[in-house]
VOGU-3710 file (C-alpha; in Angstrom, 3 decimals, decimal comma):
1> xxxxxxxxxx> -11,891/-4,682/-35,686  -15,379/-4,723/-36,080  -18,297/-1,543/-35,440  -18,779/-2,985/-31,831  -15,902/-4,094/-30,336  -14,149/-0,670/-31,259  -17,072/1,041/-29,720  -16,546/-1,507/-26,595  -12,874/-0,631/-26,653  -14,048/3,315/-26,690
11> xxxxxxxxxx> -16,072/2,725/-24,050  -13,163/1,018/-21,812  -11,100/4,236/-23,035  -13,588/6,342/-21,118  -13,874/4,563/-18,124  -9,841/4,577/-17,305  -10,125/8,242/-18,376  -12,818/9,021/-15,932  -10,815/6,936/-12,822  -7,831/9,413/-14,343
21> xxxxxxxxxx> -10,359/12,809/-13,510  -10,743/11,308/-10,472  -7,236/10,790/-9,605  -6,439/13,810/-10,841  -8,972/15,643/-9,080  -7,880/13,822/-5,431  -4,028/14,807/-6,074  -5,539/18,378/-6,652  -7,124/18,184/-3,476  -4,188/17,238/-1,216
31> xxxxxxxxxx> -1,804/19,528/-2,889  -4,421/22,456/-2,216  -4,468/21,983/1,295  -2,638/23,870/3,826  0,090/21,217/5,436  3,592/20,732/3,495  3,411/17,466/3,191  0,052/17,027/1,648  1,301/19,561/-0,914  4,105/16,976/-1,648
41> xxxxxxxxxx> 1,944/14,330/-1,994  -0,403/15,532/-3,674  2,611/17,187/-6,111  4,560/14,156/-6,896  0,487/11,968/-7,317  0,126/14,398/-10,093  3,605/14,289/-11,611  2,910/10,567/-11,538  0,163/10,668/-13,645  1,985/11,750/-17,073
51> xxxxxxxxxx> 1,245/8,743/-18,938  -2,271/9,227/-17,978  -1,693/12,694/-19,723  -0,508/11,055/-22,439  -2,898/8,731/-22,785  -5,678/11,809/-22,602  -3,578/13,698/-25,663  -3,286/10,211/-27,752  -7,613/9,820/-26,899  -7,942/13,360/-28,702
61> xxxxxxxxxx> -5,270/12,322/-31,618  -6,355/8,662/-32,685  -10,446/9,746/-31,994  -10,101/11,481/-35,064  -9,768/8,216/-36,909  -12,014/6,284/-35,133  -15,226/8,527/-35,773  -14,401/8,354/-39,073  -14,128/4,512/-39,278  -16,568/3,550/-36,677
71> xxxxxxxxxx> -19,657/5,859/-36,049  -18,400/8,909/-38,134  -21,484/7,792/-40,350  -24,114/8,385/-37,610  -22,918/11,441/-36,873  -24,257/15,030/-37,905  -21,645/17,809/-39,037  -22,411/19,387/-35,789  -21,862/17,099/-33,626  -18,634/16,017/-35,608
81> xxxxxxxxxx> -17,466/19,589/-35,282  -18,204/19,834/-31,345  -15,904/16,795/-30,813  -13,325/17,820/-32,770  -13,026/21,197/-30,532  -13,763/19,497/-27,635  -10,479/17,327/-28,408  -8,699/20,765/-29,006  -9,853/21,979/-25,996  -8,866/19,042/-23,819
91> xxxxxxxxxx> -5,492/19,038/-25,472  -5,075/22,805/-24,762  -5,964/22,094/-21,202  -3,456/19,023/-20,862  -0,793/21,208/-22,156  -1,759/24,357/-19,857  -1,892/21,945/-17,182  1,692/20,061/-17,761  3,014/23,727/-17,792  1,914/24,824/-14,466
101> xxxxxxxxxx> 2,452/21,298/-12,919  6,548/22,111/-14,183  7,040/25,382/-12,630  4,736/24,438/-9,212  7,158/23,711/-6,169  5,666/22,384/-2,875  5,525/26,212/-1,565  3,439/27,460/-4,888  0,568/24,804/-5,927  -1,958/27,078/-6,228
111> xxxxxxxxxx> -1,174/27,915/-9,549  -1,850/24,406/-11,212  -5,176/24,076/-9,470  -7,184/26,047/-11,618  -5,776/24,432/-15,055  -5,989/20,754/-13,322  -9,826/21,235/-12,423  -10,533/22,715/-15,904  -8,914/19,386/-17,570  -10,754/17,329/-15,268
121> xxxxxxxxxx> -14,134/19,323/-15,993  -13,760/19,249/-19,638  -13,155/15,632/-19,400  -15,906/14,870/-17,891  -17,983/16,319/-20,078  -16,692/15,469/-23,076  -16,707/12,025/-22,122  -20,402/12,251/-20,776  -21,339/13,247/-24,081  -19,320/10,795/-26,028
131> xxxxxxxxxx> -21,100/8,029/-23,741  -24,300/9,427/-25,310  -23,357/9,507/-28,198  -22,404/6,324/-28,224  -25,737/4,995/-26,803  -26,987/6,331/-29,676  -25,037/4,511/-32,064  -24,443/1,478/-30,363  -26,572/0,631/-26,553  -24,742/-1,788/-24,567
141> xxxxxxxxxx> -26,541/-4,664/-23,666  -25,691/-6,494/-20,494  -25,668/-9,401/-22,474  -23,765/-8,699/-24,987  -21,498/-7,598/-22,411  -21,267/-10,839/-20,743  -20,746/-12,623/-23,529  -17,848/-10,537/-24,513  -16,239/-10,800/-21,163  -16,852/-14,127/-21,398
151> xxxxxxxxxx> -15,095/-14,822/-25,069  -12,141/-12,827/-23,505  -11,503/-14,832/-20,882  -12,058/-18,300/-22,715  -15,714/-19,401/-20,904  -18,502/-20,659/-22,336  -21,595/-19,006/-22,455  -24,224/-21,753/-23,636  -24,030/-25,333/-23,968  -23,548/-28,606/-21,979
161> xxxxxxxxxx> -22,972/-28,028/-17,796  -20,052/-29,477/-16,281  -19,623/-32,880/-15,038  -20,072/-31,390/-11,490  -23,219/-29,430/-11,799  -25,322/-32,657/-13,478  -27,211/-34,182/-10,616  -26,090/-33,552/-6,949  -27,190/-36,015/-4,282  -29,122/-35,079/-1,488
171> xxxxxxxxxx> -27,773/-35,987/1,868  -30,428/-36,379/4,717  -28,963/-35,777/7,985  -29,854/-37,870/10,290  -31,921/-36,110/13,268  -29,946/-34,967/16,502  -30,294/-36,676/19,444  -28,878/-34,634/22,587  -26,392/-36,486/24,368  -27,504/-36,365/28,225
181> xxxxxxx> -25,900/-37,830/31,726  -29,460/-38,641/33,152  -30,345/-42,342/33,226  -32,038/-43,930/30,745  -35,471/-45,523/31,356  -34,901/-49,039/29,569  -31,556/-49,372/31,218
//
């Protein structure tokens, strides 16, 4: 895979990572609250989201390859060493976070709180710096964008127009003439 479809594919990563703070954040919310069954909501939202979990752990893992392959050349050894904690931390956190989400009942959610909103923190800023990062290395271009989503779903960006878009007639309506009960003057 080439240099910028990887760094497109990073950039997808981050995005369903972000909607997973967000989620994660939202489940935190209702199970903080004071009513039972918002707790139990809010509990069995966040036990839902283990393959997002997953998916956060396997981000840390297989980014290790990646910034070696794709933009580990643009890097410097600092910012190639804050990633690599970063990833520690955020792994830390995912595991500190699955362990308090196992022992929290619908009576005692108060406990995974704190670890949840310290994952979704340190997500969010590891990712906003990633996205930097990545600017750096390799800006997005709308257009390059749109031609991407285009190639993906099989459209054609350039070229001839459709048979349907040539040359549309113009239809002149005729003008309106009120239709009335009072007598006409000829008649």
């Amino acid at each position: 895979m080439p240099a910028p479809r990887r760094i497109q594919s990073l950039r997808r990563e981050h995005e369903k990572m972000l909607h997973l703070a967000g989620t994660i954040e939202k489940m935190l919310e209702l199970a903080s609250k004071n009513i039972f069954a918002e707790h139990l909501k809010g509990l069995q939202g966040l036990r839902a989201l283990e393959s997002g979990l997953a998916n956060i752990e396997r981000h840390c893992h297989a980014e290790a390859l990646t910034l070696e392959s794709t933009y580990g050349h643009s890097l410097h050894e600092g910012e190639r060493a804050r990633i690599d904690a970063e990833h520690q931390r955020i792994i830390l956190a995912v595991t500190n976070f699955r362990e308090e989400l196992k022992c929290a009942t619908p009576d005692r959610t108060m406990a995974m709180i704190l670890p949840g909103m310290d994952l979704v923190n340190q997500l969010r800023a590891h990712i906003a710096y990633e996205r930097e990062m990545l600017g750096r290395i390799g800006p997005s271009s709308n257009a390059q964008r749109a031609i991407e989503m285009n190639r993906q779903r099989g459209k054609r960006t350039l070229g001839r127009k459709s048979k349907h878009m040539h040359k549309r007639k113009i239809r002149v309506k005729k003008a309106y003439t009120p239709y009335t009960l009072e007598p006409h003057p000829e008649l």
